[in-house]
N, C-alpha and C positions, 0 to 999 in steps of 0.2 A: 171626041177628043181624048187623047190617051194620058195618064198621068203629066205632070211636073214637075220636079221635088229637084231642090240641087242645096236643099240645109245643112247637108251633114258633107264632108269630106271623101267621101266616097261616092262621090255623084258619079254616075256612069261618064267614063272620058273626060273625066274634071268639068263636064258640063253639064247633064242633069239625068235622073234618070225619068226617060219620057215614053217606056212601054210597057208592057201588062204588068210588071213588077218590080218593085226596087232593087237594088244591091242587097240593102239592109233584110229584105224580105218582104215586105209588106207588098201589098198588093195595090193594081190600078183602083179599083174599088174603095177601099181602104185611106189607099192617099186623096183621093179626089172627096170622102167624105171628112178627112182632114181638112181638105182646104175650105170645106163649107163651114165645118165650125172654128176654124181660126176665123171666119167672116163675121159669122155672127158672134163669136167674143168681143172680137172688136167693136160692132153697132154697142150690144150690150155695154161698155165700157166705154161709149158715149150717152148713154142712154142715164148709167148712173152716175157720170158726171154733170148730167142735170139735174137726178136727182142728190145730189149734195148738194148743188149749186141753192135748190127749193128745200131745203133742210130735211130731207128726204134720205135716209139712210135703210140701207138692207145690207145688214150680213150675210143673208145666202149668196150675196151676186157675188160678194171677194169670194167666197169659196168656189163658185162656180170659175169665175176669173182663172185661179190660179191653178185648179184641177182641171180644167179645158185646156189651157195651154200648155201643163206639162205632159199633157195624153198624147198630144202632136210632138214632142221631142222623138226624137231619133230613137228607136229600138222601144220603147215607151208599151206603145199601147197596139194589135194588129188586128182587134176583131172589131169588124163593120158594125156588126149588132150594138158595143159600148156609142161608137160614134152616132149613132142615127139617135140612140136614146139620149145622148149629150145634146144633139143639134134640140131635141125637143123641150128636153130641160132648159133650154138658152128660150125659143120661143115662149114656152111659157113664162119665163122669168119678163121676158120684152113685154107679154101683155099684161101682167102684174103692173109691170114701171109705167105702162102708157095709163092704165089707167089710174095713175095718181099725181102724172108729171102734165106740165104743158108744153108739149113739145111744138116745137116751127125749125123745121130743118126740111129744104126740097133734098138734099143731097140725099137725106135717111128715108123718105117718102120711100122708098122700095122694099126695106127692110121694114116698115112697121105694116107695111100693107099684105106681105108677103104671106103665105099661108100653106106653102107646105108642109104634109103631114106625113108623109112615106119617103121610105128609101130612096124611091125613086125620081121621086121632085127633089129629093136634096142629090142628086148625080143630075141630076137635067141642072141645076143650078150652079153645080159646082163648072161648069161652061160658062160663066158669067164673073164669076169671083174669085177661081183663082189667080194664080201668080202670074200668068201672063197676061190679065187682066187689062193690068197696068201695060200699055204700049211704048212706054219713055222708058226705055233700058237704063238708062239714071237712074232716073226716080226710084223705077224699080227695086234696082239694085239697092239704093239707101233708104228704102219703106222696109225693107227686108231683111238687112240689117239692122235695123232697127228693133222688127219683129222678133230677130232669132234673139238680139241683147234680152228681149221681153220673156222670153220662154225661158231663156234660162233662168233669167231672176224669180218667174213663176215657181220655180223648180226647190230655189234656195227659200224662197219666203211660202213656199207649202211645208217645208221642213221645219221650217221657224212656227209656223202658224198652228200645226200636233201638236208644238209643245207649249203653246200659250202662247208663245211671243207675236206680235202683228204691231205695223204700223202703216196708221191709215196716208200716211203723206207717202208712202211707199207704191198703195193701193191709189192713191191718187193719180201720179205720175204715170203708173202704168195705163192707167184711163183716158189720160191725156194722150199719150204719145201712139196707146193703139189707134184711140178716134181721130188722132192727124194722119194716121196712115191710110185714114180712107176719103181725106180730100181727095181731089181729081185739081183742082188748082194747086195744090202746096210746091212749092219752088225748093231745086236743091240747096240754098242757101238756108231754108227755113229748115228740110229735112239734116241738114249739116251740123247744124247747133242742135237740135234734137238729138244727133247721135252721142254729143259729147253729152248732151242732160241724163242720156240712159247709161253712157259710163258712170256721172256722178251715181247716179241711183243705183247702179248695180254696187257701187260699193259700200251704199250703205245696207243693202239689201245683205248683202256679204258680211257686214258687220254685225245685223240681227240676228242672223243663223249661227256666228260664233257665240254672241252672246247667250244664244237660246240653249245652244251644246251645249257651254260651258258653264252655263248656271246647274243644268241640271245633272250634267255627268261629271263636271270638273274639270279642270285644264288637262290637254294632255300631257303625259310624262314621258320620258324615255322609254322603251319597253321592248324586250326582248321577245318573237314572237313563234312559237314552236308552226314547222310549216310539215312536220309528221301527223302522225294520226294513234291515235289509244284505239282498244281490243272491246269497244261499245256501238254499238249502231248510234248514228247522227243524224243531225239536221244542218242541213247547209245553206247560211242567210247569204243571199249577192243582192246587188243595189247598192241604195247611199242612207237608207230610214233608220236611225236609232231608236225610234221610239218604237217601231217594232221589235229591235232586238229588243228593248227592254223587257216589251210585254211577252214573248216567247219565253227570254232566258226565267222571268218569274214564272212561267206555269209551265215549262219543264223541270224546276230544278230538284224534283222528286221520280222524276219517270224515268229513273237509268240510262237517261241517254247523252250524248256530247252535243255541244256545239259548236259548228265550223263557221269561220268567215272565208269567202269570195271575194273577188275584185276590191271591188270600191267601197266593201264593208271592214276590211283590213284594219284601217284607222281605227276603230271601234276597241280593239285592242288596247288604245294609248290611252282610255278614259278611264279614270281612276273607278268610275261606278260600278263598271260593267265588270273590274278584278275581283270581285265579293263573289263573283258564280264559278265556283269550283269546274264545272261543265260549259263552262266556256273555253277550249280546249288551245284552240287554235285557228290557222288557214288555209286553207286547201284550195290549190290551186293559184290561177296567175291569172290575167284578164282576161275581161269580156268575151276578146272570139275564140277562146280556148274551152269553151263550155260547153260546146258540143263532147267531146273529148272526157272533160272532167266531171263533169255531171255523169255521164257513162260509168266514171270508175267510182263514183261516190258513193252508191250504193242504195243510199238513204235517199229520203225526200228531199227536194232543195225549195226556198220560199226566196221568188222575187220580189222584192221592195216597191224600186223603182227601176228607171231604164236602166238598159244596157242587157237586157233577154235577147239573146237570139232566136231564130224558130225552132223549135225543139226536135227532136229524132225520137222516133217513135219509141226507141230501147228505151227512153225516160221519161219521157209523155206524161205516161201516170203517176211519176214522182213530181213532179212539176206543181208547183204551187202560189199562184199572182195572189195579189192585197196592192191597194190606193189605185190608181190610175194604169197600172200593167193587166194587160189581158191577152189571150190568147186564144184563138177557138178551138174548144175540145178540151181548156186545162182548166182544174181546178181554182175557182176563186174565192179568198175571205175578204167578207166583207167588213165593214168599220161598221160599230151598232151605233145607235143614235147619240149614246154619251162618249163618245169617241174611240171605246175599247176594241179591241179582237177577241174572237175563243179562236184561241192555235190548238186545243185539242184533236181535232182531226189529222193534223199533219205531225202531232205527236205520237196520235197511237198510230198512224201508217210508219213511224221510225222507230217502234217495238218491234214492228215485225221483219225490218229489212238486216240483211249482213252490216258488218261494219264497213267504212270506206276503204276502197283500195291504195295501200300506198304507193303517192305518184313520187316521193320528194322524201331529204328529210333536212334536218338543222334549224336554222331561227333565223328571222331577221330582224333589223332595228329600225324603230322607229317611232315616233311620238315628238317630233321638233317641231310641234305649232310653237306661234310667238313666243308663249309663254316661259316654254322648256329653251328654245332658240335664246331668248333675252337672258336666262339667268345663266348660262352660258358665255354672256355679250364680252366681259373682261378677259376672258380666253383667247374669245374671236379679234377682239381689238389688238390683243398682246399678239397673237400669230401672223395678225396684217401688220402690225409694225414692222414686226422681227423680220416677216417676209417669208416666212412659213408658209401661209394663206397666199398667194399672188391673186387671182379669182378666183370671186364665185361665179356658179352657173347657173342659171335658172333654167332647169328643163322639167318644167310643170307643164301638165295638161291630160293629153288623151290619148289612150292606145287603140290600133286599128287591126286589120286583120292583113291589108297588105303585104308584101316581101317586101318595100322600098323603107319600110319602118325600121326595118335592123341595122340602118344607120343610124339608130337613137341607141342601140347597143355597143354599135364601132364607135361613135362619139366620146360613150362615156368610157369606155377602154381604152380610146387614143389620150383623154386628158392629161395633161401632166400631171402629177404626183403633189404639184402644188397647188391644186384647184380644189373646190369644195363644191357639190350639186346641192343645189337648193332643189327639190321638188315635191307634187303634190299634183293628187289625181292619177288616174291610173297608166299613166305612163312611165310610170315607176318600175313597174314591169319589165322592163325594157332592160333594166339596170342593178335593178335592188339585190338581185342576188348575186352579183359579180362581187369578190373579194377584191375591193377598192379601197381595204386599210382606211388608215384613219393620220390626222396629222396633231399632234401634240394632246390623242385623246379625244380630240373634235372628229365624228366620223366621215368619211368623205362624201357620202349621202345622208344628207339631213331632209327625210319625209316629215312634211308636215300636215299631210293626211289627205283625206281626199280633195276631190276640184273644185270646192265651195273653196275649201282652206287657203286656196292662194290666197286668202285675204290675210293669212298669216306672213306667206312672202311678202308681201306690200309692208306690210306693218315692220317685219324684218327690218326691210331697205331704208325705211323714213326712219327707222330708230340709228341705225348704222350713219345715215347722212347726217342727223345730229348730234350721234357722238366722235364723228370725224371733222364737226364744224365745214359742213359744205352747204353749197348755193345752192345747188342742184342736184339731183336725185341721180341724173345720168354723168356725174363725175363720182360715183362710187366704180370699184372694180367688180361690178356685174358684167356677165354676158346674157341677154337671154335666147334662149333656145329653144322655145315651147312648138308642143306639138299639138294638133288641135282633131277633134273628130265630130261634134256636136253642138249643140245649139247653149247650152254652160258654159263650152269654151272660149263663145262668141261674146259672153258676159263678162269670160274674168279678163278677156283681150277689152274691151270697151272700158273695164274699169281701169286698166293699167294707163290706157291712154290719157285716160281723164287724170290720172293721179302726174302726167307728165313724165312718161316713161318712153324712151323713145329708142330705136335703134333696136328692135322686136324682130328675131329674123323665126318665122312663123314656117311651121310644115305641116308634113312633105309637100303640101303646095299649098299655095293662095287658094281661101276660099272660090267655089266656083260661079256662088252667086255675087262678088264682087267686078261688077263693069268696068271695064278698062280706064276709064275716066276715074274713077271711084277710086280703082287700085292705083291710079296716079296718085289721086289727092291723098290716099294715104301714106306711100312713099315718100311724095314732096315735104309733109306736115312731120310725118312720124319717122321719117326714115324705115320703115316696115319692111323686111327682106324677106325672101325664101332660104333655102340652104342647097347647096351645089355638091359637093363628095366632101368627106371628113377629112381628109387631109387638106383640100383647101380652107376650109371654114375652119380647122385647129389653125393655121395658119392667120388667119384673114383677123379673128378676133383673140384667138387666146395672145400668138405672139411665141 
């Protein structure tokens, strides 16, 4: 049996990719030991909902939880070696629980009995449990969605979880709704309202990680961001982890060298903490599948965080450098010590030795409009929607891809009228953030409020807006949304919006591929959920 995989938006022909390799990269191998341990995360996270249930608690299993699931996100994690050692960490975690719980479940009798030890038993197993598993193209379809909502909250509450924040009723939920995704009785009705409970919980999952940023780096602020480069050899941070920038920029800030942000590390700029490091330079570069490309001209070492690596070209291979759940085979990895620190000294004296980055760019960009900076703004924003300044906003938060069909998220923002304002966040920012789009009474016409966790700043925006316009409804404000989506976070901050009653969501460049046509009804009929057609009809259709 050949792969499965249709998580991420780039599923081969919007329907999955099902032969020796993915789009994204990874391999048949690869994915099918993916789907072994999304299998046994799940059992395990029924396993420790018994033991809670028997007053029975272990904090390795959350950790395990949440760094299993964020290893299977899209671009994540692609060496088989990480995954087989993960599926065995799960085993042994499973006989630790058995033997201190009392377990009676025939449906898990397979999994507690189960006793593979090799690679190889978990590929003969992976024929059993992955995704085409499930036979009900329904079901499927909303076990799945449900899964990816899970992965990505995995993603935001492993962020939250570095920096001390955790919350077990968070860790709960997740337990729950993975162990219902491995009934074989559960009813789409039951799977239905589960989906809406993984909205609620992604959004508060979304509200820990802001809490967690902003306790310790500060709200963000507006900020001016230099996208040139200084006459020092660098390090170049991508991904979404601030707690490693922290720990870098403190044990470089003596060793002569700069530090650049990438993609989804951009925001990192807006936090008041991280402006005390002189050598915090700037950002270099533009999204994810632009890394092949800019990594090449960087010079210097670059450290990935979290997702969003592509496979790397050999010209940078050895500048190349994974920490937490990212891995590659053949590249360098740092690992977390038992008290949860890094030594980045390796990757710092490899950026002694290298030229400075090439310059690809130069000028600044703006940004730093989480809620925060956004709200004290608010009597501005209210005074220009009276006057009629403001006519719309736009929300085109989400995720940038590598397709051609994508730079209708550039025509978009180019065709808007001149009275419109972009709310967005995550890195399809990209798409826009450097286009000269002026500004309307001082307010900028792109207001990034940082990466794709942060939509949880857009929501908080909207509810503060509908109560200082005294409305019913959250979809009677002059919002469009326009989100563009690529990965299994974006499935998150879409599940949370729905649950917050946000409707009329027109999603791209296409409908997920693992959504069933029944399914992409029900979403339609409930939510009114759309795709998007050419930019001059959709300026048309919603701006007016």
């Amino acid at each position: 049996m050949s792969m499965f995989c249709y998580q991420c938006q780039e599923a081969l022909n919007n329907v999955a990719c099902s032969l020796k390799a993915g789009v994204c990269g990874k391999t048949d191998e690869t994915a099918k030991l993916q789907d072994v341990l999304v299998y046994v995360t799940k059992a395990i996270a029924w396993l420790n909902k018994l033991a809670r249930e028997q007053k029975i608690n272990e904090e390795k299993t959350n950790k395990f939880l949440l760094e299993s699931l964020f290893s299977t996100v899209t671009n994540v994690n692609f060496d088989p070696h990480y995954f087989v050692g993960k599926i065995k960490e799960g085993l042994t975690i499973r006989d630790s629980l058995k033997s201190k719980l009392k377990v009676e479940a025939k449906e898990f009798a397979d999994f507690l009995t189960w006793t593979g030890q090799s690679k190889e038993d978990f590929l003969k197993k992976a024929e059993e449990v992955g995704i085409l598993s499930e036979p009900n193209e329904d079901i499927r379809s909303l076990k799945e969605l449900i899964t990816y909502g899970i992965k990505g909250m995995a993603a935001y509450a492993y962020h939250a979880y570095v920096l001390g924040f955790k919350d077990e009723e968070i860790y709960k939920f997740m337990e729950e709704a993975l162990s219902q995704t491995l009934r074989k009785d559960i009813t789409t009705d039951e799977l239905i309202s589960l989906v809406m409970e993984t909205g609620k919980y992604a959004v508060k999952t979304m509200e820990l990680l802001d809490k967690a940023n902003t306790s310790r780096y500060g709200n963000p602020q507006m900020t001016k961001v230099n996208i040139g480069v200084r006459n020092r050899p660098g390090i170049l941070v991508s991904g979404h982890d601030l707690r490693d920038l922290e720990m870098l920029l403190e044990q470089s800030k003596d060793a002569g060298i700069d530090v650049y942000t990438h993609g989804e590390m951009l925001p990192a700029h807006y936090y008041p903490f991280f402006k005390k490091y002189p050598h915090f330079v700037g950002n270099y570069g533009n999204s994810w599948w632009k890394q092949s490309e800019e990594f090449e001209k960087f010079n210097g070492p670059i450290l990935m965080t979290t997702n969003c690596l592509v496979p790397p070209k050999d010209s940078y291979k050895d500048r190349l450098y994974t920490t937490n759940m990212v891995a590659f085979p053949g590249v360098k990895h740092i690992p977390e010590k038992e008290d949860g620190t890094k030594d980045f000294s390796l990757i710092i004296e490899h950026a002694k030795r290298c030229p400075p980055p090439t310059p690809i760019e130069e000028g600044f960009i703006i940004g730093g409009f989480a809620h925060n900076q956004a709200l004290a703004l608010a009597d501005k924003i209210v005074e220009a929607v009276k006057t009629g300044a403001i006519k719309k906003f736009v929300v085109m938060a989400g995720c940038d891809g590598r397709f051609p069909v994508r730079k209708y998220y550039t025509e978009f923002a180019k065709a808007l009228p001149k009275d419109t304002v972009i709310l967005t966040a995550g890195c399809a920012k990209y798409r826009y953030n450097k286009l000269n789009l002026g500004d309307i009474n001082g307010i900028p016409r792109v207001l990034d409020a940082g990466q794709c966790n942060d939509s949880y700043s857009l929501a908080l925006i909207a509810l503060k807006l509908k109560e200082i316009f005294n409305l019913k409804d959250i979809n009677e404000l002059p919002i469009v949304y326009n989100i563009a989506w690529y990965e299994q976070k974006a499935v998150t901050v879409l599940l949370a919006l729905l649950y917050l009653g946000v409707k009329n969501i027109h999603l791209g460049p296409t409908l997920p591929a693992f959504l069933s046509k029944n399914v992409a009804k029900l979403l339609v009929e409930k939510f009114n959920i759309g795709t998007i057609s050419t930019v001059e009809q959709d300026i048309k259709s919603w701006i007016g």
